[in-house]
C-alpha positions as CSV (number, residue, x, y, z in Angstrom):
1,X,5.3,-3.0,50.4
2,X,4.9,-3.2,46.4
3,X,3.7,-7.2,46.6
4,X,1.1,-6.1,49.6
5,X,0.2,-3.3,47.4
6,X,-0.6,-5.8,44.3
7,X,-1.8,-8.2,46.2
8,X,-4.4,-6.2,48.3
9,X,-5.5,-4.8,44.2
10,X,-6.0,-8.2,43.0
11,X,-8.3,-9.4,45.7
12,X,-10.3,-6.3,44.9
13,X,-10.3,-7.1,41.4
14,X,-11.2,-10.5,42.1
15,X,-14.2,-10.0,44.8
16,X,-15.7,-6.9,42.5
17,X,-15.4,-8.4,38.9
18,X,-14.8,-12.2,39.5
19,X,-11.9,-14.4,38.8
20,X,-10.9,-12.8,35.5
21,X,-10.8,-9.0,37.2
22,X,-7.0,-8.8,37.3
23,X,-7.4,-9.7,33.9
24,X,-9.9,-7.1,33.3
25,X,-7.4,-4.4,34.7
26,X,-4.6,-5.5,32.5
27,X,-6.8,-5.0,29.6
28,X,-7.6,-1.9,30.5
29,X,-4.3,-1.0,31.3
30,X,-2.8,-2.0,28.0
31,X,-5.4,0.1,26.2
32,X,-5.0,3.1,27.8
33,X,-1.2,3.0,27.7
34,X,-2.0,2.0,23.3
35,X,-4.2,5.8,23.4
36,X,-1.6,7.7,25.3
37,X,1.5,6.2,22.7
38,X,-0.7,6.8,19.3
39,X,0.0,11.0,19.6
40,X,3.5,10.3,20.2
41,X,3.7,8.0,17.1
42,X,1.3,10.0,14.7
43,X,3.2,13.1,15.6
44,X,4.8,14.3,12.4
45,X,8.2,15.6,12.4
46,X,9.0,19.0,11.1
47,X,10.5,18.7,7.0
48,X,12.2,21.0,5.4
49,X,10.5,19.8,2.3
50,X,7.1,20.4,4.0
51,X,8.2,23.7,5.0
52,X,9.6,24.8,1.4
53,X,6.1,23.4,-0.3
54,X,4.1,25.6,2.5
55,X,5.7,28.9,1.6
56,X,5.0,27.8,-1.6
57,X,1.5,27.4,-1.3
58,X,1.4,30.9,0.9
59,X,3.0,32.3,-2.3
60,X,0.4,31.2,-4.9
61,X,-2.5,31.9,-2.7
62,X,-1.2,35.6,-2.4
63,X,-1.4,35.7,-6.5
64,X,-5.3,34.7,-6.1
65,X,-8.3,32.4,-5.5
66,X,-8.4,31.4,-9.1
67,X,-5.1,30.1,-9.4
68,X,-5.9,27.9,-6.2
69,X,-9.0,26.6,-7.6
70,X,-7.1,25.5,-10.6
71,X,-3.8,24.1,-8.6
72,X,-6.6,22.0,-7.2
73,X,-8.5,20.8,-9.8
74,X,-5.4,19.6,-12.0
75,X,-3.8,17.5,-8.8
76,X,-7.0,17.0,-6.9
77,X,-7.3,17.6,-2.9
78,X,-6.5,15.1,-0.7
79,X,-7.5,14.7,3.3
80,X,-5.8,17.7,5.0
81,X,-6.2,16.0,8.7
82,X,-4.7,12.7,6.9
83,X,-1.5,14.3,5.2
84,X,-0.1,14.7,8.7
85,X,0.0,11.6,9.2
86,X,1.0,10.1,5.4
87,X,4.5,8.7,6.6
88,X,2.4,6.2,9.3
89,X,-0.5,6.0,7.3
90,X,1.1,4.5,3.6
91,X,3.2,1.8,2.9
92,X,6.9,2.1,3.2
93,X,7.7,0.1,0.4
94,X,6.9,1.4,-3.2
95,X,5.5,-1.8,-4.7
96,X,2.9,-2.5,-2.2
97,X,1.9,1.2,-2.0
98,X,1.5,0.9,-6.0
99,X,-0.2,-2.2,-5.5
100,X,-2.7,-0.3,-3.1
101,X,-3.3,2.2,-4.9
102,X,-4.5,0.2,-7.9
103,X,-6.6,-2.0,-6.1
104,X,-8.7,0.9,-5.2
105,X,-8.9,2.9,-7.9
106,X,-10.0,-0.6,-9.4
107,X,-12.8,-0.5,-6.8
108,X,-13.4,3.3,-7.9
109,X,-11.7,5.0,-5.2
110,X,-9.7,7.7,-7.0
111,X,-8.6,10.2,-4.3
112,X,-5.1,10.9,-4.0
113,X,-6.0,10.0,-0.1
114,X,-7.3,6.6,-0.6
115,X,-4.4,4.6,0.6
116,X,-4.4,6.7,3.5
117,X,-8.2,6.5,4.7
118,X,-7.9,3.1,3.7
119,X,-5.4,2.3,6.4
120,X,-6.6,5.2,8.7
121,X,-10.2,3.1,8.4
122,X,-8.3,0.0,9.5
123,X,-6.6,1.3,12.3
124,X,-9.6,2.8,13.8
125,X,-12.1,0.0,13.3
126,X,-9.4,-2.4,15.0
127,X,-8.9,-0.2,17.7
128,X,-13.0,0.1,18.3
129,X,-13.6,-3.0,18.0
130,X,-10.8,-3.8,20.6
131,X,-12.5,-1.3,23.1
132,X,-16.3,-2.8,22.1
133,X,-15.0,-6.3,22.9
134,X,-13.4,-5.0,26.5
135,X,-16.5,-3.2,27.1
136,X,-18.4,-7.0,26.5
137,X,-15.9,-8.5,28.3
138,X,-16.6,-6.4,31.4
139,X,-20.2,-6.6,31.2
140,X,-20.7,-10.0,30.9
141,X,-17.7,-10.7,33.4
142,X,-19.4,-14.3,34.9
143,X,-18.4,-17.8,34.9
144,X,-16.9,-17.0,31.5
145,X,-13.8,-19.0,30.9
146,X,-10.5,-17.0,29.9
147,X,-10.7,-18.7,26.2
148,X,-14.0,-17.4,25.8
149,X,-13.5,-13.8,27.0
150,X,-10.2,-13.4,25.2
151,X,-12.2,-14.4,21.6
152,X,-14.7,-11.3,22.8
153,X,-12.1,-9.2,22.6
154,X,-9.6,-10.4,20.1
155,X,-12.5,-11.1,17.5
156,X,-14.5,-7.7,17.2
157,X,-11.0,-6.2,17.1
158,X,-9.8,-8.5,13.9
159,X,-13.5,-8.3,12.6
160,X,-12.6,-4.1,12.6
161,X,-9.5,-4.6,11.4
162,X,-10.4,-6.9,8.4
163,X,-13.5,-4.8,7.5
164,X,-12.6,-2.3,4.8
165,X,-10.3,-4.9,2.8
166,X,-13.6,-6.8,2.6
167,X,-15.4,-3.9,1.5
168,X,-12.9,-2.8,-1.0
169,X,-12.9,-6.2,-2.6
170,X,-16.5,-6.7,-2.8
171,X,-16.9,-2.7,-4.7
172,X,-13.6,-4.0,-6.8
173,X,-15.5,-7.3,-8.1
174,X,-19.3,-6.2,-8.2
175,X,-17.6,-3.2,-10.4
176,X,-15.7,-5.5,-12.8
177,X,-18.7,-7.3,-13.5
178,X,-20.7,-4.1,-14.2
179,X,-18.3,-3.4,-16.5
180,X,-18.0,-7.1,-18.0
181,X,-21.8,-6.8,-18.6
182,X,-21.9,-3.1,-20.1
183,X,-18.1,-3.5,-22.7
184,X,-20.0,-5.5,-25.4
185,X,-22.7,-3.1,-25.9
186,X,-19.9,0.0,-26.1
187,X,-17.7,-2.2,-28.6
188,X,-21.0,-2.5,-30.3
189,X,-21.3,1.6,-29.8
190,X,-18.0,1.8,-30.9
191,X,-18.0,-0.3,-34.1
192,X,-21.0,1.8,-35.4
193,X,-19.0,5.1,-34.6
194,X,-15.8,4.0,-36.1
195,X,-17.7,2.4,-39.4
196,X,-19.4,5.7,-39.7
197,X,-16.3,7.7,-39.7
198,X,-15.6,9.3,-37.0
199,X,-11.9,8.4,-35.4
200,X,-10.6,6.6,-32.4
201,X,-10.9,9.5,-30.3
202,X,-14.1,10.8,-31.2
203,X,-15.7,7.8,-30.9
204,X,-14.5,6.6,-27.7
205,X,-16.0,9.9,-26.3
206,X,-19.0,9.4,-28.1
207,X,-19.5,6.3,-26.6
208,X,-18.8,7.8,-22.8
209,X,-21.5,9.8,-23.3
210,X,-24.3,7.3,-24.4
211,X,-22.7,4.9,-21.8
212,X,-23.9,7.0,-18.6
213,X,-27.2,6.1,-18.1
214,X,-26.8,2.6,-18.4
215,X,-23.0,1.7,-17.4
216,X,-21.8,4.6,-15.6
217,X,-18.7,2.8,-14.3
218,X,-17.8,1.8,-17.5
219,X,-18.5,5.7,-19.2
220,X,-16.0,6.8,-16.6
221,X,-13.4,4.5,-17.9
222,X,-14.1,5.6,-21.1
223,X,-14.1,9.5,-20.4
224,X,-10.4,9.7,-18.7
225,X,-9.3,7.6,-21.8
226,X,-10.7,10.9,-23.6
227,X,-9.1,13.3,-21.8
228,X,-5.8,11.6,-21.7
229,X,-5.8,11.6,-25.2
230,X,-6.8,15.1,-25.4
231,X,-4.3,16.1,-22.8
232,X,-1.8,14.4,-25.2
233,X,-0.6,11.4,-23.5
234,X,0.3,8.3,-26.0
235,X,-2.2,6.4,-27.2
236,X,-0.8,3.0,-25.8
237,X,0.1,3.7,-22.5
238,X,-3.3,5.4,-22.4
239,X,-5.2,2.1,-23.5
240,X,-2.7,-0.1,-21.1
241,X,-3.9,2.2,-18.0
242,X,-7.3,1.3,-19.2
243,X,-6.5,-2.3,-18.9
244,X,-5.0,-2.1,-15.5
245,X,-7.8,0.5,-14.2
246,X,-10.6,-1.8,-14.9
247,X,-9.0,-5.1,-14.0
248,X,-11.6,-7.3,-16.4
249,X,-10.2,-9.8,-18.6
250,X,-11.9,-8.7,-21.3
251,X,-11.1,-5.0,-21.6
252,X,-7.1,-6.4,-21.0
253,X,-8.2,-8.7,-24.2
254,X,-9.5,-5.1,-26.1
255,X,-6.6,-3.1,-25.1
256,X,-4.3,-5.7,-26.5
257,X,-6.5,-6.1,-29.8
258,X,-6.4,-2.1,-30.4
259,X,-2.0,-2.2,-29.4
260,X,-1.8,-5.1,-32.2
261,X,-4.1,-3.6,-34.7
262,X,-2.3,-0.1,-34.4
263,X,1.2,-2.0,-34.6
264,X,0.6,-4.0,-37.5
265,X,-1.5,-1.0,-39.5
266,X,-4.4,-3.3,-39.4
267,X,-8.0,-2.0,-39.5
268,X,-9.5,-1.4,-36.4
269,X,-13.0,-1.5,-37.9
270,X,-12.5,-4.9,-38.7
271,X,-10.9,-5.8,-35.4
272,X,-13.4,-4.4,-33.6
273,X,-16.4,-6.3,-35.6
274,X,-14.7,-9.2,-35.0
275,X,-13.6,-9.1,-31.3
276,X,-17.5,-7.8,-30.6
277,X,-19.3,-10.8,-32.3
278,X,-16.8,-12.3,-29.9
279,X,-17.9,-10.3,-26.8
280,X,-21.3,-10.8,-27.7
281,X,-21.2,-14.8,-28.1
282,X,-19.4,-14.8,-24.6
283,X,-22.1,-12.9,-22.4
284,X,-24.8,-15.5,-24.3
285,X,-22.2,-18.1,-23.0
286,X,-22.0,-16.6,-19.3
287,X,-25.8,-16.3,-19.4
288,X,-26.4,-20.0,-20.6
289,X,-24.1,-20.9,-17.7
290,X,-25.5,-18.9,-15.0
291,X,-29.2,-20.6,-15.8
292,X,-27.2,-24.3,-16.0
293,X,-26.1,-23.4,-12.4
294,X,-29.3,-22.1,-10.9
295,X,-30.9,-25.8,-10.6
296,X,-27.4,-27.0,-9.0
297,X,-28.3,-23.9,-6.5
298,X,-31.9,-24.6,-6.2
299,X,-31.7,-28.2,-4.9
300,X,-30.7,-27.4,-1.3
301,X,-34.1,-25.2,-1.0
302,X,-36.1,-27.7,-2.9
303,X,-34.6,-30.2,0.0
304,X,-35.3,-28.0,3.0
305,X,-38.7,-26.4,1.7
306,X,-40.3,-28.1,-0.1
307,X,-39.4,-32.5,1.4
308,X,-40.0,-31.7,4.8
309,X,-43.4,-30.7,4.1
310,X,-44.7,-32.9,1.9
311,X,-43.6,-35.7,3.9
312,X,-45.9,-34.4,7.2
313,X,-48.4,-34.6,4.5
314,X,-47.9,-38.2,3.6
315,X,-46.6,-39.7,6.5
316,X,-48.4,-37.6,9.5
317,X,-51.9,-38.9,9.3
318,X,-50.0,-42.5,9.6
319,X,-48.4,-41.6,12.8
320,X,-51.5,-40.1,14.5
321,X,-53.3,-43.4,13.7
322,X,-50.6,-45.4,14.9
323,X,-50.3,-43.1,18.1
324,X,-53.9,-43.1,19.1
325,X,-53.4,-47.0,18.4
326,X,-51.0,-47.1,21.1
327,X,-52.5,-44.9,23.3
328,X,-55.6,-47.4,22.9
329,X,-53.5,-50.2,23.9
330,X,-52.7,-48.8,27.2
């Protein structure tokens, strides 16, 4: 009875979407089953530590609205939808949910949530492009061979998948070269500050503030270095979060210039005179090799725009003569 059953299904599955209907139905099938077991697996199990920090929370907001606004302002707000589901949602291991975490704050994301809507953004783009590439697939159900409709599904569904990690990287290099190009002007910033007498501190804020309009990445870097140091944290770990924050070679370089010159009771005037002609000579030296690569880059489109043409110039008048010659002949 079952095998008549299946049979008499995939013979209406074959004569209503073609050969590949069964196939079709399985698809299908498996998707559904994927949205019915995500609840299950997202649901979040009651904690006891969960519960203690709620009655906590219900406490505090009993005591007022101004102590909530500054409970959140000193740890920040995350995603309250996401937090549900932070135990499916992060890393399990501590090193790659550290490693995470810095790659996007290097690309600027800074939210407490960002691992979270990172993966969250990654599940969910998979998932719709699985169900676009089904919906293709069902569509444009012809003479389409089983290869070809498994790479329309399979490839909007890893194209989804792979989609914010490409984003991410591309905001985390396009903002280490903005603040490549802005740190020699703000050591020069800096030099002019510390040489007039102001200190560390004060100048690193003062150069944060004339930064904005110009680098703003790199005046935010330079404004949580300020209010660490205000907030009292230690001058070195301070500098070496700078140097992991911004992830450019050359701020790494600064932050371990300022750690030696502090170390050895050197002056940091002079260290940072000299390490800014440095900085200076080097973006003249990226510049000079940016211009020696642009006729390497040019040659293609000189090839494809500019031969082609002048050779139906040259040569096209010869071949209409000799065509009307042979037409002549005939």
């Amino acid at each position: 009875m079952n095998l008549d059953f299946i049979t008499t299904t995939s013979d209406y599955l074959t004569g209503k979407f073609g050969p590949l209907g069964p196939l079709y139905a399985l698809g299908l099938l498996g998707v559904l089953l994927m949205a019915m077991t995500l609840p299950i697996m997202l649901r979040k199990r009651a904690d006891p530590m969960d519960r203690l920090s709620t009655e906590k929370a219900t406490k505090k907001k009993k005591k007022g609205k101004n102590d909530d606004a500054e409970q959140k302002l000193r740890f920040g707000g995350g995603s309250a939808k996401l937090d549900k589901y932070k135990t499916f949602l992060e890393p399990k291991d501590q090193t790659a949910l550290t490693a995470m975490r810095l790659k996007l704050v290097q690309a600027g994301y800074r939210a407490p949530s960002a691992v979270r809507t990172y993966h969250f953004a990654q599940m969910a783009l998979g998932i719709g492009g699985l169900f676009l590439g089904l919906v293709y697939a069902l569509i444009s159900s012809g003479d389409a061979s089983v290869q070809a409709t498994l790479l329309s599904i399979f490839v909007p569904a890893g194209a989804g998948y792979y989609m914010p990690s490409y984003w991410v990287e591309r905001r985390r290099q396009t903002r280490m070269d903005a603040l490549t190009d802005g740190f020699p002007d703000a050591l020069d910033l800096m030099l002019v500050c510390v040489e007039a007498g102001q200190s560390m501190d004060q100048s690193i804020q003062r150069v944060a503030g004339e930064l904005r309009a110009g680098f703003p990445e790199l005046a935010e870097e330079f404004e949580t270095v300020a209010n660490e140091m205000k907030a009292g944290k230690d001058r070195v770990t301070v500098l070496r979060d700078l140097g992991e924050r911004a992830g450019a070679q050359d701020i790494s370089a600064f932050v371990t210039v300022l750690i030696q010159s502090a170390s050895f009771g050197t002056s940091i005037a002079e260290a940072l005179r000299v390490y800014a002609a440095e900085m200076r000579d080097k973006r003249v030296m990226r510049a000079e090799e940016k211009a020696n690569k642009l006729p390497t880059k040019l040659t293609l489109g000189t090839m494809m725009f500019t031969l082609p043409p002048l050779l139906i110039i040259l040569i096209g008048p010869s071949v209409y003569d000799i065509y009307l010659l042979l037409l002549e002949g005939k």
